[in-house]
BABADO-480642 format. One record per residue (C-alpha): residue in one letter; x, y, z; residue number from 0. Coordinates in nm, 2 decimals. Layout:
PT; a; X; Y; Z; NUM $
...
//
This chain:
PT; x; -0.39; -2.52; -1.02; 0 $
PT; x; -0.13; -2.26; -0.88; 1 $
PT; x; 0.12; -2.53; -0.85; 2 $
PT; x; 0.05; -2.61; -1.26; 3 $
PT; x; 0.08; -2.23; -1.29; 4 $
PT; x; 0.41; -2.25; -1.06; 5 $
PT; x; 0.54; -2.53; -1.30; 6 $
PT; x; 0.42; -2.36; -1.63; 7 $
PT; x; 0.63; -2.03; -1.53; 8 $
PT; x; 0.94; -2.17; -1.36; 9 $
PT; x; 1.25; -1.96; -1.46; 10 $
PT; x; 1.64; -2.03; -1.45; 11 $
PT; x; 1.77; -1.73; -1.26; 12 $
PT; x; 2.15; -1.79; -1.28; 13 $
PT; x; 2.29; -1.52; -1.58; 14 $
PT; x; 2.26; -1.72; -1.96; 15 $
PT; x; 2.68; -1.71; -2.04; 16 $
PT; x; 2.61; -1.73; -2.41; 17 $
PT; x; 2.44; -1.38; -2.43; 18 $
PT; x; 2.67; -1.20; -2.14; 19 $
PT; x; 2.58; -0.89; -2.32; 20 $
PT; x; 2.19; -0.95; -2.26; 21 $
PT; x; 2.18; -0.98; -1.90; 22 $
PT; x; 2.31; -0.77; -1.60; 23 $
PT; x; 2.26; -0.77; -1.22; 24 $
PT; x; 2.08; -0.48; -1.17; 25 $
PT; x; 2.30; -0.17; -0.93; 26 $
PT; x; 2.13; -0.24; -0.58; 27 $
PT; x; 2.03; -0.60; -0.64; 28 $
PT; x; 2.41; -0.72; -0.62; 29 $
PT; x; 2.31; -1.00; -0.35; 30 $
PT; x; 1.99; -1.14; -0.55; 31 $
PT; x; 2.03; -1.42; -0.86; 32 $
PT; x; 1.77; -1.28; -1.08; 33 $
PT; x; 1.86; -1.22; -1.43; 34 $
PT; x; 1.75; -0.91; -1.53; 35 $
PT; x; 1.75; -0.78; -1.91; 36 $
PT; x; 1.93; -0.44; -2.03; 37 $
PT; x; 1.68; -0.18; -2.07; 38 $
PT; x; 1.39; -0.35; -1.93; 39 $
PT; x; 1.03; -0.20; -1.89; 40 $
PT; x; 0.78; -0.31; -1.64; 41 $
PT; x; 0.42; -0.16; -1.61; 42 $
PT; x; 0.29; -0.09; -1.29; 43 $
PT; x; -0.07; -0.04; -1.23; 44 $
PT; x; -0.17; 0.12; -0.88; 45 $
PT; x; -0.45; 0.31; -0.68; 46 $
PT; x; -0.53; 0.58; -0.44; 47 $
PT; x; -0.52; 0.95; -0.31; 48 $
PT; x; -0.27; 1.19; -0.42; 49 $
PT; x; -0.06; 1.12; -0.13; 50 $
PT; x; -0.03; 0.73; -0.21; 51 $
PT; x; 0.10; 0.82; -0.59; 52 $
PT; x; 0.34; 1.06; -0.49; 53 $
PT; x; 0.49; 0.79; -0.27; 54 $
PT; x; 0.47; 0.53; -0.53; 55 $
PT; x; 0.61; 0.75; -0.74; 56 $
PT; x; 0.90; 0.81; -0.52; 57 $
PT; x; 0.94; 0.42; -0.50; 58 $
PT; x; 0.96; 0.40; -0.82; 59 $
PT; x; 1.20; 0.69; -0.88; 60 $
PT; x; 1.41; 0.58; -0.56; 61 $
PT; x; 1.42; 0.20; -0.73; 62 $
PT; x; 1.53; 0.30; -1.09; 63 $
PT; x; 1.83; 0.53; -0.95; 64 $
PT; x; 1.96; 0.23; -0.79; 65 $
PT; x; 1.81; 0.02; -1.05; 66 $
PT; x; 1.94; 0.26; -1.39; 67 $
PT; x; 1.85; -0.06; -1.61; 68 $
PT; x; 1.50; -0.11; -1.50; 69 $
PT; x; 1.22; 0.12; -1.63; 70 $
PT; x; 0.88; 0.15; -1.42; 71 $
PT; x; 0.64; 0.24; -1.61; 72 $
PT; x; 0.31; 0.39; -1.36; 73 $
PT; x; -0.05; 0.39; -1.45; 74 $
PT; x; -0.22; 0.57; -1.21; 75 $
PT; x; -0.61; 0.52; -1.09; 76 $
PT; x; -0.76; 0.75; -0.84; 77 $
PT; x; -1.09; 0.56; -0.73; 78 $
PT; x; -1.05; 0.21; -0.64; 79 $
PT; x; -1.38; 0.14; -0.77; 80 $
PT; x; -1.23; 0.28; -1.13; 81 $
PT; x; -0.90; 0.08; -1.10; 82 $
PT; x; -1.08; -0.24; -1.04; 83 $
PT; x; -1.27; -0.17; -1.35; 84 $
PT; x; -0.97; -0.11; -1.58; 85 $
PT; x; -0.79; -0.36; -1.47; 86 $
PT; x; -1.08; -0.64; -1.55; 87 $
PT; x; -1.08; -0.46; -1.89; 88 $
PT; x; -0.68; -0.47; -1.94; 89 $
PT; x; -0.67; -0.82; -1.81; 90 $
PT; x; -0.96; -0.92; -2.08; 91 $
PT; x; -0.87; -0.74; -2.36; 92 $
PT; x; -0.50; -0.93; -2.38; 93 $
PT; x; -0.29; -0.61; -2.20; 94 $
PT; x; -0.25; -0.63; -1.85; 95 $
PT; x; 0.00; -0.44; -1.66; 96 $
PT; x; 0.32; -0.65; -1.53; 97 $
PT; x; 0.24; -0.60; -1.19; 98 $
PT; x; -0.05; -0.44; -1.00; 99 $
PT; x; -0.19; -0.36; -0.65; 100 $
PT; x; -0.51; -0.57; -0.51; 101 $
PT; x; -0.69; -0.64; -0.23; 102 $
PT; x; -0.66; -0.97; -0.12; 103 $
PT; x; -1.07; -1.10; -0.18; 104 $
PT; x; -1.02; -0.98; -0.55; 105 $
PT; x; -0.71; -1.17; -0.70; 106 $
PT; x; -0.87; -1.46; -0.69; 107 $
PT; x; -1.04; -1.40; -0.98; 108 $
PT; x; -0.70; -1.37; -1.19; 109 $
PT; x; -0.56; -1.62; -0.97; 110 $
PT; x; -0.82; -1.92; -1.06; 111 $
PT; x; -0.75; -1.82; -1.42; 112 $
PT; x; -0.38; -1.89; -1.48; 113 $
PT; x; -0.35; -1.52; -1.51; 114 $
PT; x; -0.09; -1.43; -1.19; 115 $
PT; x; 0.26; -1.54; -1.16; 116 $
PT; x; 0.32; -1.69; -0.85; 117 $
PT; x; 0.62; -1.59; -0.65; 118 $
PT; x; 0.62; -1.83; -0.40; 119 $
PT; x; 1.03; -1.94; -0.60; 120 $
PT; x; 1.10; -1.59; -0.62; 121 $
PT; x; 1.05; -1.51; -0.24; 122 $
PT; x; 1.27; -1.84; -0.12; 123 $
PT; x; 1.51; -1.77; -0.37; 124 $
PT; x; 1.54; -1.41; -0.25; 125 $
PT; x; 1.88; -1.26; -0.05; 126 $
PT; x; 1.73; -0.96; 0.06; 127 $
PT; x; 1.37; -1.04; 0.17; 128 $
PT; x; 1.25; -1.33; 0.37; 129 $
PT; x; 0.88; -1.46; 0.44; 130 $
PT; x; 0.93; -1.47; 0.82; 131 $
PT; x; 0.97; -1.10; 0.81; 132 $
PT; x; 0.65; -1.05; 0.71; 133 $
PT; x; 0.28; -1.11; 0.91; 134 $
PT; x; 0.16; -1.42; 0.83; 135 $
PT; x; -0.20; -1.33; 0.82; 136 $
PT; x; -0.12; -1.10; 0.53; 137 $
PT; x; 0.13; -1.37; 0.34; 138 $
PT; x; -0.20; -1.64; 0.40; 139 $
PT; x; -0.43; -1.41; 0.24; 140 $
PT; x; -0.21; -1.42; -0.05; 141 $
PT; x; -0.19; -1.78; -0.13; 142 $
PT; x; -0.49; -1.89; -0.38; 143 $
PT; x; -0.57; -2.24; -0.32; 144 $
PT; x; -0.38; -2.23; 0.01; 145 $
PT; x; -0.09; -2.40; -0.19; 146 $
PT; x; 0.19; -2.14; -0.28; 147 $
PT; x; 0.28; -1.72; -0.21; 148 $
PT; x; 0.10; -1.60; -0.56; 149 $
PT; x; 0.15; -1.23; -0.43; 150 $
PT; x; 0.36; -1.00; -0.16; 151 $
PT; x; 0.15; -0.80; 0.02; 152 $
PT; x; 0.25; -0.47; 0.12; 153 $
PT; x; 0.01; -0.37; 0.38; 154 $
PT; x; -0.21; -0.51; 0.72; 155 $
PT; x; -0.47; -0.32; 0.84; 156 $
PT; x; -0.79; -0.36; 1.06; 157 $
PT; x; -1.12; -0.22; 1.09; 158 $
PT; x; -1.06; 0.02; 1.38; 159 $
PT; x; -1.29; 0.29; 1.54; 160 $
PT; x; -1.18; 0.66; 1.47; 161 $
PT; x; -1.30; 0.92; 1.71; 162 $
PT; x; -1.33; 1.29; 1.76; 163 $
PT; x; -1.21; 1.33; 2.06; 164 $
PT; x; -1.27; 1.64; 2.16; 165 $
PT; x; -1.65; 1.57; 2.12; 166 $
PT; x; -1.63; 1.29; 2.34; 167 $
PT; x; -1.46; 1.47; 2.59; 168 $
PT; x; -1.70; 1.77; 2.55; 169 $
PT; x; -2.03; 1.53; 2.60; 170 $
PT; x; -1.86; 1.38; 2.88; 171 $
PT; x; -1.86; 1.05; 2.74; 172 $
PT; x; -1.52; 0.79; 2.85; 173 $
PT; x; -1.28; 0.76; 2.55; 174 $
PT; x; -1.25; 0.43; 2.44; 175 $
PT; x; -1.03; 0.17; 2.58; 176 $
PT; x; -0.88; -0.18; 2.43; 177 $
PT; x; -1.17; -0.38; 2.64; 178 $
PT; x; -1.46; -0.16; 2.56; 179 $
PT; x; -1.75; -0.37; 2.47; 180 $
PT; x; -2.03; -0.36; 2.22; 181 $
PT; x; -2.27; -0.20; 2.55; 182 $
PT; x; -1.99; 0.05; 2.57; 183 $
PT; x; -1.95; 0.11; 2.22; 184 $
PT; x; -2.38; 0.18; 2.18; 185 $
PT; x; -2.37; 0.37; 2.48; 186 $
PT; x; -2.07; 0.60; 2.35; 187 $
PT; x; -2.31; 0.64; 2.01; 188 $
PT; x; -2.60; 0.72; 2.17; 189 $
PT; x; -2.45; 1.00; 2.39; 190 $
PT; x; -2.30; 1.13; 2.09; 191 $
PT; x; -2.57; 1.18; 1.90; 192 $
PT; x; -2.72; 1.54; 1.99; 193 $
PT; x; -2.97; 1.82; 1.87; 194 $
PT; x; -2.69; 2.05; 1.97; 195 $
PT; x; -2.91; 2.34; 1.81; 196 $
PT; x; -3.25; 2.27; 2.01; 197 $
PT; x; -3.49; 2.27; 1.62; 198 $
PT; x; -3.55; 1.88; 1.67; 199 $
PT; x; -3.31; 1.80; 1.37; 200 $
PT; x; -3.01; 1.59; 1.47; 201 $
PT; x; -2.66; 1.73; 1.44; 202 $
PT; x; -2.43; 1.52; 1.52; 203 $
PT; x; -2.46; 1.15; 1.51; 204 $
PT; x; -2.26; 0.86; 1.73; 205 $
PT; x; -2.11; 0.69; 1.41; 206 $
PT; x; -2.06; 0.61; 1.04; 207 $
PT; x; -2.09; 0.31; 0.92; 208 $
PT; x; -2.10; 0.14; 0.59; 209 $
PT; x; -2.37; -0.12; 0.53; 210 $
PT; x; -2.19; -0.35; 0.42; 211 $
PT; x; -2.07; -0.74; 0.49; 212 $
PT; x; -1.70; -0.64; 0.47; 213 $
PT; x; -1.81; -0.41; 0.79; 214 $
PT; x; -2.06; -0.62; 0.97; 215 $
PT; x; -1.82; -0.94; 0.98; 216 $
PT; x; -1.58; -0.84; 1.25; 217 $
PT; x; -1.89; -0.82; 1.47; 218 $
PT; x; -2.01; -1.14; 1.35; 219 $
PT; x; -1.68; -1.30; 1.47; 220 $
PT; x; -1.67; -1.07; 1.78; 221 $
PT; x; -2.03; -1.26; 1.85; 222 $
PT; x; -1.85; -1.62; 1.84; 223 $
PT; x; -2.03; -1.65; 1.47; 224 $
PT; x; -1.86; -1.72; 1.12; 225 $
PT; x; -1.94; -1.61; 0.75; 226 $
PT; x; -1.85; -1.92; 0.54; 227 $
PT; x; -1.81; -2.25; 0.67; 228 $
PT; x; -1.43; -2.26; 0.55; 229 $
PT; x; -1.24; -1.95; 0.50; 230 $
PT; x; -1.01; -2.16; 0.27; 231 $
PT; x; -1.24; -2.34; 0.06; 232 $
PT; x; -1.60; -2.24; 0.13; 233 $
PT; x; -1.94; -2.40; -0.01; 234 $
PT; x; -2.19; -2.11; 0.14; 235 $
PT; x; -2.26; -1.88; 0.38; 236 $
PT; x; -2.28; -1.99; 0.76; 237 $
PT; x; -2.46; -1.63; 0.85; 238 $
PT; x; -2.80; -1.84; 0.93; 239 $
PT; x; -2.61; -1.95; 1.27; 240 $
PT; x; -2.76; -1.76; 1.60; 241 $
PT; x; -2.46; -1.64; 1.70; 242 $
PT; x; -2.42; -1.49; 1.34; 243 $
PT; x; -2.78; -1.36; 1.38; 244 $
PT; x; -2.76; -1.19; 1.66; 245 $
PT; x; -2.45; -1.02; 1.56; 246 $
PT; x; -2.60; -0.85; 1.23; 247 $
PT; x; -2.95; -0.79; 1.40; 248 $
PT; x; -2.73; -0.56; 1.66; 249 $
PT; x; -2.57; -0.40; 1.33; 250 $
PT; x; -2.92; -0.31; 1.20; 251 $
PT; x; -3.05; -0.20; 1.58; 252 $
PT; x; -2.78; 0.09; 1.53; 253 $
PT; x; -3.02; 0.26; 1.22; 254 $
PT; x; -3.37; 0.34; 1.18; 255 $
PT; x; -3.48; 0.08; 1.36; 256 $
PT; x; -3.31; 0.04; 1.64; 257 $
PT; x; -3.11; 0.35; 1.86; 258 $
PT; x; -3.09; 0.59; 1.54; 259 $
PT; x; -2.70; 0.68; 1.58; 260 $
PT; x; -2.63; 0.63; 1.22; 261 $
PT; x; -2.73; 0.95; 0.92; 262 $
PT; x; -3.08; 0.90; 0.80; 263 $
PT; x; -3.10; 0.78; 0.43; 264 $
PT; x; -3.12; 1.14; 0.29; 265 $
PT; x; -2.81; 1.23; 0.51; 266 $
PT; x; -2.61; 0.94; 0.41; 267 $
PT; x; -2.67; 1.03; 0.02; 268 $
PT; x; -2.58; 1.42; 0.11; 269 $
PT; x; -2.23; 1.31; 0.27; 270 $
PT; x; -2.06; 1.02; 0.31; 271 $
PT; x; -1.95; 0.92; 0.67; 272 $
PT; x; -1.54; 1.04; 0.64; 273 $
PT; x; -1.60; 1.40; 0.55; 274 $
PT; x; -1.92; 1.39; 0.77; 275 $
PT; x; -1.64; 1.28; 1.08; 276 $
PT; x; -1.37; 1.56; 0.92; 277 $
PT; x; -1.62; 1.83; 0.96; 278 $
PT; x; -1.74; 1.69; 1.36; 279 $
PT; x; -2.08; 1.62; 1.22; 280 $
PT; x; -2.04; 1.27; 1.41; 281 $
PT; x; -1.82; 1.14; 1.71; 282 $
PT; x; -1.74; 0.84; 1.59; 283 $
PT; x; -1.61; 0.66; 1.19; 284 $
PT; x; -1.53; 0.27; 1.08; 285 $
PT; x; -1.25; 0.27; 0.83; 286 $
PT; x; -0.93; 0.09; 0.79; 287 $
PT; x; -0.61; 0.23; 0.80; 288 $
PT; x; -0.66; 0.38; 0.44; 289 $
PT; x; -0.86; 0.71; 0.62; 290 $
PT; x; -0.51; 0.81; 0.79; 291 $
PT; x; -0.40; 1.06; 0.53; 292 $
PT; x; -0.71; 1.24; 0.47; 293 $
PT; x; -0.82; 1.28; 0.83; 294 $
PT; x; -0.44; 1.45; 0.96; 295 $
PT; x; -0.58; 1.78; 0.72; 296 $
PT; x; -0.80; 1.85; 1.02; 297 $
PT; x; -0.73; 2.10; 1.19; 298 $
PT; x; -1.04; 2.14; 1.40; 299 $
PT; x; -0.99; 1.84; 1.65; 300 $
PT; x; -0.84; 1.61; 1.82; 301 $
PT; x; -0.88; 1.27; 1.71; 302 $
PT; x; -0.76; 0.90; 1.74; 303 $
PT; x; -0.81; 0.51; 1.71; 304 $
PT; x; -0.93; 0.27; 1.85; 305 $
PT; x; -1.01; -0.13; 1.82; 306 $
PT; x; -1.38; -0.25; 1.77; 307 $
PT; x; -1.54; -0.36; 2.07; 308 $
PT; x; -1.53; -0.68; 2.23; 309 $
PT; x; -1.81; -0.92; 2.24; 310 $
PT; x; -1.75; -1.26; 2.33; 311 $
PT; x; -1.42; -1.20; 2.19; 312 $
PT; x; -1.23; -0.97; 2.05; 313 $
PT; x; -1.23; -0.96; 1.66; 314 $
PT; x; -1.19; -0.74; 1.37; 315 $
PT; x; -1.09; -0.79; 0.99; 316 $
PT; x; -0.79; -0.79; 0.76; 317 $
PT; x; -0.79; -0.51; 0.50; 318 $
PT; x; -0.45; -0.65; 0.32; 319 $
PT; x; -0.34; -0.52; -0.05; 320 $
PT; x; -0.08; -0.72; -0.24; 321 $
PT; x; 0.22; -0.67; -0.52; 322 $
PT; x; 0.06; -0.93; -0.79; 323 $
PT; x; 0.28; -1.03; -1.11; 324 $
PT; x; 0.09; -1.12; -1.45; 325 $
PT; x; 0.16; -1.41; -1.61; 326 $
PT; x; 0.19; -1.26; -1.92; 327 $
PT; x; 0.43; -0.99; -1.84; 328 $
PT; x; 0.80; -1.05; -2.04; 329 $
PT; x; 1.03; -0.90; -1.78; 330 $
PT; x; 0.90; -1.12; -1.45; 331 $
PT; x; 1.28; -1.11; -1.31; 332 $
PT; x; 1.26; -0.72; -1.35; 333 $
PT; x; 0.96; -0.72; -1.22; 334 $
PT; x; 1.03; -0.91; -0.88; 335 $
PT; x; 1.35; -0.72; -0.86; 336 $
PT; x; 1.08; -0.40; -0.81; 337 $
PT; x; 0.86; -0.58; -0.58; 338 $
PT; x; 1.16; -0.73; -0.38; 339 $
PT; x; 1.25; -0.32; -0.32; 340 $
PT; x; 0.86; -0.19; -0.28; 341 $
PT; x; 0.79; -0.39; 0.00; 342 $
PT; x; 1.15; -0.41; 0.14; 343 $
PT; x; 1.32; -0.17; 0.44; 344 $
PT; x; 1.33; 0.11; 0.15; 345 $
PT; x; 1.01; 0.13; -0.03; 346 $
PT; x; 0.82; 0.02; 0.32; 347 $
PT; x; 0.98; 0.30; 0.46; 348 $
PT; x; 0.86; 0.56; 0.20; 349 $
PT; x; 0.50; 0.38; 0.20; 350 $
PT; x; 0.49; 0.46; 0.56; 351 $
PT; x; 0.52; 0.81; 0.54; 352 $
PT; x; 0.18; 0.84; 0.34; 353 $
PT; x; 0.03; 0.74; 0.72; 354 $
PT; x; -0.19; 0.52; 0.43; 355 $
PT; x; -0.01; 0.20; 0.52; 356 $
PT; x; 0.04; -0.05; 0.85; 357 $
PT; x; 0.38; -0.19; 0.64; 358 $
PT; x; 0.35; -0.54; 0.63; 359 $
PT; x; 0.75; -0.61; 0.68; 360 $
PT; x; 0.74; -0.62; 1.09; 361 $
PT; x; 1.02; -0.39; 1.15; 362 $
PT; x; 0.94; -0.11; 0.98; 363 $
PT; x; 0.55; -0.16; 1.13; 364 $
PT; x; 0.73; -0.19; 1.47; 365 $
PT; x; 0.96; 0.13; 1.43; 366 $
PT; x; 0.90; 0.46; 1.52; 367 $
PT; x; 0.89; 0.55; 1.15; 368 $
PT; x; 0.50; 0.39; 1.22; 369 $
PT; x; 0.46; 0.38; 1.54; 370 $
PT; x; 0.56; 0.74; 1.62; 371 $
PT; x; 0.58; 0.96; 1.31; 372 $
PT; x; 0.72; 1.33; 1.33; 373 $
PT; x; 0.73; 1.58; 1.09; 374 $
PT; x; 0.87; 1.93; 1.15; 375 $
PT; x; 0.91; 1.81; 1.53; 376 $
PT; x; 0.49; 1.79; 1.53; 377 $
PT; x; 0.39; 1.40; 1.61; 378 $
PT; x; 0.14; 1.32; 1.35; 379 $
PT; x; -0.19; 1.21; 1.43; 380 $
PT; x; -0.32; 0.97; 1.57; 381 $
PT; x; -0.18; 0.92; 1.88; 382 $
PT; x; -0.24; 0.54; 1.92; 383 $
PT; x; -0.10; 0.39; 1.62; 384 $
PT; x; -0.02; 0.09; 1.86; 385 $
PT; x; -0.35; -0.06; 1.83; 386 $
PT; x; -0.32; -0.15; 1.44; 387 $
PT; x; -0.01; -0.39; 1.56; 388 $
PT; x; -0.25; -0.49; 1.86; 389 $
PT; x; -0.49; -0.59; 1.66; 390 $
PT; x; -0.31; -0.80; 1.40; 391 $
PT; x; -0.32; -1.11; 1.68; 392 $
PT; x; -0.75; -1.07; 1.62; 393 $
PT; x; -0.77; -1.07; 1.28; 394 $
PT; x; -1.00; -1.24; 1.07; 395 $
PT; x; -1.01; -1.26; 0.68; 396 $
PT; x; -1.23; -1.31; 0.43; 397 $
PT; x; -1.23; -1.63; 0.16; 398 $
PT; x; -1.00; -1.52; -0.14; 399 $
PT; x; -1.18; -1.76; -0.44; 400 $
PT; x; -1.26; -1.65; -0.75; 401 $
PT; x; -1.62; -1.53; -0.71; 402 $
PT; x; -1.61; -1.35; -0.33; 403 $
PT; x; -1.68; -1.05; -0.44; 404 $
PT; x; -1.99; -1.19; -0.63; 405 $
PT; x; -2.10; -1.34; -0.27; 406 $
PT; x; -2.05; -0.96; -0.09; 407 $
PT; x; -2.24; -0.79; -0.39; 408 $
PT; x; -2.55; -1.03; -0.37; 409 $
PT; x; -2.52; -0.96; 0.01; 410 $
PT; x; -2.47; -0.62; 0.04; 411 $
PT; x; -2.76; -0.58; -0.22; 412 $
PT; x; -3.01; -0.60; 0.06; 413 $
PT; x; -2.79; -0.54; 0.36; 414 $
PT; x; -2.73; -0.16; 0.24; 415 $
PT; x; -3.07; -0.09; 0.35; 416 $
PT; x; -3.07; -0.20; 0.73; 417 $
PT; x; -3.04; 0.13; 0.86; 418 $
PT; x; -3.35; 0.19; 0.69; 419 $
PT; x; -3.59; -0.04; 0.61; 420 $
PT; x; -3.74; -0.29; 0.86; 421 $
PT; x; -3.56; -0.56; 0.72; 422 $
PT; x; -3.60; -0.94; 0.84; 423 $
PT; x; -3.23; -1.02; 0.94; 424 $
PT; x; -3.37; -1.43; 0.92; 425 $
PT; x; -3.50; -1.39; 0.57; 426 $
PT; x; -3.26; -1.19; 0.41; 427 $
PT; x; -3.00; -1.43; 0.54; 428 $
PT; x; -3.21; -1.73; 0.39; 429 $
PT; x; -3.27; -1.53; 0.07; 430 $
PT; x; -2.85; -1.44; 0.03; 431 $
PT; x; -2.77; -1.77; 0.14; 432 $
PT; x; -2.96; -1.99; -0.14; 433 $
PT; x; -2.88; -1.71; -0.37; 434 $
PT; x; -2.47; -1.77; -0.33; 435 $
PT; x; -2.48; -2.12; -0.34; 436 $
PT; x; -2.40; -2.13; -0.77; 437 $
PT; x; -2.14; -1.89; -0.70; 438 $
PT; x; -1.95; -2.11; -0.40; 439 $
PT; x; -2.01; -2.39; -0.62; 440 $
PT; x; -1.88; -2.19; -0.96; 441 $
PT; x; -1.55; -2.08; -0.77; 442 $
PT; x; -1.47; -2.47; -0.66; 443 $
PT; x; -1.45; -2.53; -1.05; 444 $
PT; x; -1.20; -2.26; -1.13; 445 $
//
């Protein structure tokens, strides 16, 4: 199917002699052969926190001042949850942007429906950007079918372990190290979490958490266990498994009925677990990379990362966001030519800066512009960006069909109350499991 897509939207880029006066190599895309058309538009549709537009809005701006006959037009989304939403609606009502960000487990959908350009010719055909600059793991989350690049991912990040750690230090509890292990880990949490106040009511908890399969599968792989039986093309859920078992039954010991280091119900639904870490209301957070520029407007502690614990082996999860072309926008060439500079040395540079991103292009994710950022002479926080280019050798992805996200939503439907409810892990896995099966079986027909 990509490949009949490939095919279908194949494109001569050498300059059409009959029309000189049509075309033009873009200012600052000299050593490219796309043809780009005077005065073209492209709409680009985008999410995140004010500090993410304001660097996408630089890329653009930095891109159309070397790029005068290229117009980027931005439509901006705050909440992801929002964007996602508008975008199914622009994509279904006939008016899609030309290109877009996603996360890699929801292009599929667009993907299995003819409705991406793939720029697996683009990329090979480029002068200025090459596919063994970039992490593989991201690039192969990228490839629908597992045939051709059908987007260019700008970022790889992993679930990592943010701590306060001046809390840790202050209970006496040993910072995290790269070969803590799940004991180490649940030992941290419970020391953590204190009546600091003596009235019987907890203040500050070990952790935060979402319940959720997106954060429970890196333990599941940490445990030796899987989630599908094939990552590229799966037919159900393998979370039945005892190795997969155990994993989330540990997940759910963590809540209500197990240790009690997560917020009680009625805590979690006053404050959700990031501003509950800004304020020190717990010593311990699971997020991806994308908590980075919210968390350095503390000012009240010192904090860092670190990777998940290892079980039987080390593990942990790609969180991977891609530069996806419609198929239906008019000015693809014009629209590469902006993805070729957004996730090149320039606009990975400027990404950077938002502390948002672990840049997918290797050197800019291996230069101090990452790996030590200083503003005003102040190193930014935190300390041990390191571990997010450690990791990238343990991660794991998710399957990127059409219908995963249906698969996480029947899932996390039950799963979001295991920190609260004496949940069977056995049945709800059997009752998830059957319940997928139509949807595995749907996606294999798109």
């Amino acid at each position: 199917m990509a490949s009949q897509l490939h095919s279908k939207w194949k494109r001569t880029f050498s300059l059409i002699a009959v029309a000189p006066f049509c075309v033009m190599m873009i200012g600052g895309l000299t050593s490219t052969n796309w043809a780009v058309a005077l005065d073209s538009t492209v709409t680009f549709a985008f999410w995140g926190d004010p500090a993410e537009q304001a660097a996408y809005e630089r890329v653009v701006t930095e891109f159309e001042t070397a790029n005068p006959g290229i117009d980027i037009k931005t439509d901006y989304t705050p909440g992801q949850g929002d964007y996602l939403k508008k975008l199914a609606t622009s994509f279904a009502g006939g008016n899609a942007p030309d290109l877009f960000l996603i996360n890699y487990r929801t292009f599929g959908q667009y993907a299995a429906t003819d409705a991406l350009q793939p720029i697996d010719s683009y990329l090979q055909g480029s002068t200025t950007i090459k596919d063994d600059d970039y992490y593989e793991v991201a690039l192969d989350a990228f490839r629908f079918d597992d045939i051709e690049q059908t987007c260019m991912p700008q970022n790889i990040s992993s679930l990592v372990v943010y701590y306060n750690e001046d809390l840790f230090n202050a209970n006496g509890v040993t910072l995290p190290t790269d070969d803590w292990t799940f004991s180490d880990f649940e030992a941290a949490a419970k020391a953590l979490t204190r009546d600091t106040d003596g009235d019987g009511a907890i203040d500050t908890y070990g952790l935060g958490v979402e319940q959720s399969l997106y954060r429970a599968s890196a333990f599941v792989w940490a445990n030796d266990g899987e989630l599908v039986d094939n990552v590229a093309n799966p037919t159900t859920l393998t979370l039945d498994r005892p190795e997969a078992v155990e994993a989330l039954t540990w997940f759910q010991h963590l809540g209500a009925s197990g240790i009690q280091v997560v917020p009680s119900e009625v805590e979690a639904q006053a404050e959700d677990d990031e501003a509950r870490f800004m304020r020190g209301g717990s010593g311990m957070f699971l997020q991806s990379r994308r908590a980075v520029p919210t968390l350095r407007e503390i000012d009240g502690f010192a904090w860092n990362v670190a990777p998940l614990p290892t079980g039987k082996e080390r593990a942990t999860v790609l969180h991977s966001d891609a530069f996806c072309m419609s198929a239906s926008a008019q000015e693809k060439d014009a629209a590469w030519a902006f993805t070729e500079f957004a996730v090149g040395e320039a606009g990975q540079t400027i990404l950077v800066e938002t502390g948002r991103v672990v840049p997918s292009l290797m050197r800019i994710a291996e230069s101090d512009a990452f790996l030590n950022p200083v503003v005003d002479e102040v190193a930014l926080l935190p300390a041990n960006n390191q571990v997010f280019l450690d990791n990238i050798q343990y991660l794991h992805r998710l399957p990127n069909i059409s219908t995963w996200l249906e698969v996480e939503d029947i899932f996390n439907a039950k799963f979001e109350r295991i920190f609260y409810d004496k949940i069977d892990i056995l049945s709800l896995v059997a009752e998830t499991t059957e319940a997928t099966l139509p949807i595995f079986e749907r996606a294999a027909t798109d």
